[in-house]
C-alpha positions in Angstrom: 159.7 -55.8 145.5 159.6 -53.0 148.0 162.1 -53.2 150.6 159.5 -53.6 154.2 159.3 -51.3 156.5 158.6 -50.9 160.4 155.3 -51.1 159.7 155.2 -54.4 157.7 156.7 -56.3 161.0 154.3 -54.3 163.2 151.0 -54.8 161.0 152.1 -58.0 158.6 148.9 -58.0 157.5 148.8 -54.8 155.5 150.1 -57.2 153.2 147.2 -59.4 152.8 145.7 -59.4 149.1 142.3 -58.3 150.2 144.0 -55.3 151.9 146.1 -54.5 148.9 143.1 -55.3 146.6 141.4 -52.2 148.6 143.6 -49.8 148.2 144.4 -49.8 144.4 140.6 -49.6 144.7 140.3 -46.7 145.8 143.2 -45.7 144.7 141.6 -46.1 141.1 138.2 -45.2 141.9 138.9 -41.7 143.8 137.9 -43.2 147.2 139.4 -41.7 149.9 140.7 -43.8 152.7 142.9 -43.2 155.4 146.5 -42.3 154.7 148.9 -44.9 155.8 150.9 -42.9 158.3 148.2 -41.9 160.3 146.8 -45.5 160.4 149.4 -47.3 161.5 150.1 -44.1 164.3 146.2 -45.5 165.0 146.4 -49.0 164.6 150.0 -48.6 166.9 147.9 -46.2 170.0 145.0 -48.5 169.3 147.2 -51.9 170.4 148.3 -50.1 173.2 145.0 -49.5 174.1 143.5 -53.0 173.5 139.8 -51.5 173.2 136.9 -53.7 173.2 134.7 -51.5 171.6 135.3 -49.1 168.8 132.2 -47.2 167.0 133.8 -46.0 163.6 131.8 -43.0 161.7 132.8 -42.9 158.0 133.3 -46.5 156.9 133.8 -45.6 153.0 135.1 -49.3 151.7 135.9 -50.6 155.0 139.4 -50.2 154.5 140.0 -48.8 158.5 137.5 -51.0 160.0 139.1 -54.2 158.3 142.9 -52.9 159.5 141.7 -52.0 162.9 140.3 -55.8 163.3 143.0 -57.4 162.3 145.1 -55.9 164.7 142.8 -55.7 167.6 141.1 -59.7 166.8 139.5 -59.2 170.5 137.8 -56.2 169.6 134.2 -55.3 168.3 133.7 -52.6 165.8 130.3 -50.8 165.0 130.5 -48.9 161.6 128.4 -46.7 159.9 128.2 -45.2 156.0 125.4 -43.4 154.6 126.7 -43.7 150.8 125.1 -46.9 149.4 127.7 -47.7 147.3 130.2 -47.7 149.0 128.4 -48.9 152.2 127.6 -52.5 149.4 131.6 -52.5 148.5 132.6 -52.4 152.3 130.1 -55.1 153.4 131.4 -57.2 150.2 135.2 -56.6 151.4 134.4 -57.4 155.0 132.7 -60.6 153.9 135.8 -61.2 151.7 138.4 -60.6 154.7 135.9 -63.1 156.5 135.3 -60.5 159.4 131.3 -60.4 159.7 131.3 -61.9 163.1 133.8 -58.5 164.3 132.9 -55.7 162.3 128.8 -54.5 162.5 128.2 -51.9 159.3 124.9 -49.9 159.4 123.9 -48.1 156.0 123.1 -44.5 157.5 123.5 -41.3 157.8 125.5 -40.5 161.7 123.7 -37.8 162.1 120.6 -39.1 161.7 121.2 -42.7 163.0 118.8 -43.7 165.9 121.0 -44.4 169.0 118.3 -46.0 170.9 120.4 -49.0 169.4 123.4 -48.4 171.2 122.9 -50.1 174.2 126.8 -50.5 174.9 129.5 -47.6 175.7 132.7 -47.7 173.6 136.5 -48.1 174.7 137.4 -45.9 171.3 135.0 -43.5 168.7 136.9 -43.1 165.6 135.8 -40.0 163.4 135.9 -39.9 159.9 133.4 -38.8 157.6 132.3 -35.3 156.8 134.7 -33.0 158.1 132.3 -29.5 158.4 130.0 -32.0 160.8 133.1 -33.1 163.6 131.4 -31.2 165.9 128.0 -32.8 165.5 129.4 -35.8 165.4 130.9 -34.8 168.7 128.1 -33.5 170.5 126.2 -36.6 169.2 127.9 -39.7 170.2 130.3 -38.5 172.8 128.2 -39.5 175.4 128.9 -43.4 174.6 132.7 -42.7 175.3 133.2 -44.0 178.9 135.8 -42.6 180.7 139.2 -43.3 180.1 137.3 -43.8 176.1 139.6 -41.9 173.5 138.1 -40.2 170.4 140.4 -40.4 167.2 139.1 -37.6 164.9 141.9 -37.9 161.1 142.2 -35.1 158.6 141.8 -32.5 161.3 144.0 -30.5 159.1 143.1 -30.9 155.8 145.8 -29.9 154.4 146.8 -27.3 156.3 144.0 -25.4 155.6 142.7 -25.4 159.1 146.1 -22.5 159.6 145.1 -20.4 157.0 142.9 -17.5 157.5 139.6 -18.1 156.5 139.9 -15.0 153.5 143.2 -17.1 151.9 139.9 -20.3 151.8 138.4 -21.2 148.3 134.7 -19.8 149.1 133.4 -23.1 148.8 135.5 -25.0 151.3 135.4 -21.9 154.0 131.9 -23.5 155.6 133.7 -26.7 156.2 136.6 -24.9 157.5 135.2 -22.8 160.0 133.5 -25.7 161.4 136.7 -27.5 161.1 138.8 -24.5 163.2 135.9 -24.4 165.7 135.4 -28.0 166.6 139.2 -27.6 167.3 139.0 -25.2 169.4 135.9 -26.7 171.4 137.8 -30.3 172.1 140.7 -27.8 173.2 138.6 -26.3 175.6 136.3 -29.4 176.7 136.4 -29.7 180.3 136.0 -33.6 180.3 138.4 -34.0 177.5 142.4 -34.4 177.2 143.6 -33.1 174.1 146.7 -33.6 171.8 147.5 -33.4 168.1 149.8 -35.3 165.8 151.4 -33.7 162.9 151.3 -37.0 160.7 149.0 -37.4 158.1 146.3 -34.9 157.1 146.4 -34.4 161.1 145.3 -36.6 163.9 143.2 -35.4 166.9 143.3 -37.8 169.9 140.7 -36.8 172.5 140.6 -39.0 176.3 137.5 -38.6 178.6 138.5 -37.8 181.9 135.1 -37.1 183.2 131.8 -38.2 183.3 129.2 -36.3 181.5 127.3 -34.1 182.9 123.4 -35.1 184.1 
């Protein structure tokens, strides 16, 4: 048996079988899901935070969404995964974990999603799905972050690859990277936005609204 860590006593439930049922998942099938450091950096900010309200973009098996409600049992998260697949196997686990009534999934595409539906702000936005789109993701739904709202953004540094020049890229990531170094640079710059990174992780961007947006 592994000797527990910090983060067992913090988060007992990582230990759940559902939980560790997911991650040999995806740990089997290729799936990415968020590396443990960072998340339990998230889930620790998160408890700190107490939101009410978290919209999550990039639900792949529900692995986040599931952690975040266990720790946060007060709080509502919205969800949304445009794979099909893996949008079914989240919906199955979060019906396993027994968590329908806290976590909302929608089978889409973020970019595309109609937010007509969104007829709530949110406490927390949690990015993490296509990394060349962070800043369309950003322009999109950063306007239902009230003030005082944080947006978590993980794998901002894919592997370091985000300090590299763009000519030491393989060609077929240096689209996704350039978006990637330029959404960077735009949260840095954001008027209505205090920024900081963490070095844990593929990289964790944490973004707080400290101004209304503009009419």
């Amino acid at each position: 048996m592994e000797p527990k860590t910090t983060q067992h006593y913090l988060f007992p439930e990582m230990d759940s079988p559902i939980l560790l049922h997911m991650k040999q998942y995806a740990k089997e099938h290729f799936i990415p899901i968020m590396d443990e450091r960072s998340l339990h950096m998230l889930l620790t900010l998160l408890t700190v935070q107490q939101p009410k309200q978290i919209l999550e973009l990039g639900s792949a098996i529900g692995y986040s969404a599931i952690r975040m409600a266990l720790a946060l049992p007060h709080a509502k998260i919205t969800t949304l995964e445009r794979d099909s697949v893996r949008y079914q196997e989240a919906v199955q686990n979060i019906q396993s974990a027994q968590l329908e009534g806290q976590i909302a999934i929608h089978h889409t595409d973020a970019l595309q999603w109609d937010t007509t539906k969104l007829h709530k702000t949110f406490d927390v936005l949690f990015i993490d799905a296509a990394k060349g789109q962070y800043e369309r993701f950003f322009e999109k739904y950063e306007q239902y972050v009230q003030v005082g709202g944080i947006i978590y953004c993980d794998n901002i540094a894919m592997d370091g690859q985000v300090l590299q020049p763009l000519s030491d890229i393989p060609r077929r990531n240096r689209t996704m990277i350039r978006n990637l170094k330029q959404f960077i640079e735009t949260m840095y710059n954001h008027p209505r936005y205090e920024v900081s990174y963490l070095n844990i992780g593929d990289g964790l961007l944490i973004a707080r609204k400290v101004k209304e947006d503009e009419v």
